[in-house]
N, C-alpha and C positions, 0 to 999 in steps of 0.2 A: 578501218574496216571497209573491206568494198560494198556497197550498199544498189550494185549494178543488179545481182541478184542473179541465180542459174538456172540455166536452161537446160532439159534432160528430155532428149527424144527417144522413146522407146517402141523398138517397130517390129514386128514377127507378125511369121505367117505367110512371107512373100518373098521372090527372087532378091539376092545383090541388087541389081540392077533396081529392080522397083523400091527397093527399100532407100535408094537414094535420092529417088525421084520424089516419094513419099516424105524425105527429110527436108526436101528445099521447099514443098509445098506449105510443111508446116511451120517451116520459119518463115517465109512470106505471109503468109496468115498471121502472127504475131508480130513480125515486122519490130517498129521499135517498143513496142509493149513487152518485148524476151526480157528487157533489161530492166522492166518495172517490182521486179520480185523473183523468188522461186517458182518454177514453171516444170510440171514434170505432164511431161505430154504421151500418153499411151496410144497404139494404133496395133490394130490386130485382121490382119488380113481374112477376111471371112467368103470365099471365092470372091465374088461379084462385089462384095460391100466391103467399109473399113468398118471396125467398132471403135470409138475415138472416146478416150477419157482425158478433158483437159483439167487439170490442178492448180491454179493460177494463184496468184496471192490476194485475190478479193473474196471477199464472203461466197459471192454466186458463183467465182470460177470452182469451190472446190468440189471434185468429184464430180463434178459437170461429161456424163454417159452420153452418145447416141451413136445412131448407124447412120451411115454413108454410102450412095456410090461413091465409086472410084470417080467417076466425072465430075461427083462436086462437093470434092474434100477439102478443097482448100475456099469453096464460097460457105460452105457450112461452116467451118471453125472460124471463117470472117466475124458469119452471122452471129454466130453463137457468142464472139467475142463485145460485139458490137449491141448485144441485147442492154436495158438497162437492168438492174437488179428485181425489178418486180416486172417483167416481161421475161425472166429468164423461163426453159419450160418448166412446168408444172412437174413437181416429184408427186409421187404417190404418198396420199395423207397418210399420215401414221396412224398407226393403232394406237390406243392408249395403252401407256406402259406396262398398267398391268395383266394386258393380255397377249400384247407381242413378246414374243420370247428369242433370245438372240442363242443365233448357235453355228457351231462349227464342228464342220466335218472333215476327217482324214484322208487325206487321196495320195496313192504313188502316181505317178507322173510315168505314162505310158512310152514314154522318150527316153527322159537321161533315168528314169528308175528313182527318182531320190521326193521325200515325202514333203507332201503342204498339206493346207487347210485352208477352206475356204469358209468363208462367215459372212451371214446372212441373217435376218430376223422374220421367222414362220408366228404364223398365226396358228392357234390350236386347232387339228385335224386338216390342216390348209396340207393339199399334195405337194409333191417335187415334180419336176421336171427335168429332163437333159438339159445344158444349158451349155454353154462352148464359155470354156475358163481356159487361160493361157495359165502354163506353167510359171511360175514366176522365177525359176533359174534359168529355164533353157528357151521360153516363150513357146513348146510344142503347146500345139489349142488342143484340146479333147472335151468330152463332155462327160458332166459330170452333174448329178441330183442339185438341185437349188428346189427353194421354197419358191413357189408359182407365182407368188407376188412378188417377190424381189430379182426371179428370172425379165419379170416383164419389165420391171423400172431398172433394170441392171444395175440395182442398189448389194449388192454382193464386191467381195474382195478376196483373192489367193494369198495368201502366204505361207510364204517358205519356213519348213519349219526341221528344229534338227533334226539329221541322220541317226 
């Protein structure tokens, strides 16, 4: 069994050209750590900024969200890789379970037309917000309702769900 483990760069939102600049950035940033585990790395061009989701195979890389310039995408995902697990940032404390409630909602996808869902956990009477979710087949960003607390912590996920 290979035990090298894979690496999955995932990049929308931006030119060819930048999206390959944007790839060798992020493999410089993990460097020999690509081959410590599964690694699925999100980047989602948002004009001026990246939105970066690293997945790494340690406890504190999973689901590890934030924004970026573009000038310091590749010292940010250094950082970020480089924190130890109780200096990672701060997520947003949870509600106790029996008041958070988890939910997903239905969206066609303003690009290729084809339907997902996006899941998030609202607090009761807590508003939504617009919130820039990439389509998870074709990477078009659009915005779509999220719960106001989980917009801010960009504790939210798209999935593709059948036709």
């Amino acid at each position: 069994m290979n035990n090298r483990g894979r690496l999955q760069i995932l990049i929308a939102g931006c030119a060819p050209d930048e999206r390959k600049h944007a790839d060798a950035r992020v493999r410089a940033s993990l460097g020999p750590r690509a081959g410590s585990g599964d690694w699925t790395v999100s980047l989602v061009k948002l004009k001026t900024t990246w939105s970066v989701t690293l997945d790494g195979p340690e406890p504190h890389l999973k689901g590890l969200s934030f924004e970026v310039s573009d000038d310091r995408l590749q010292v940010e995902i250094r950082q970020a890789l480089d924190r130890e697990p109780s200096n990672a940032p701060e997520r947003a404390a949870a509600a106790p379970a029996s008041v958070a409630q988890a939910k997903r909602s239905r969206h066609k996808c303003t690009m290729c037309a084809r339907p997902f869902e996006v899941h998030f956990d609202t607090q009761p009477g807590e508003r939504e917000v617009a919130t820039a979710v990439a389509c998870p087949r074709c990477w078009h960003v659009q915005r779509v309702p999220v719960a106001e607390g989980a917009s801010a912590t960009e504790s939210y996920r798209a999935e593709a769900t059948p036709d």
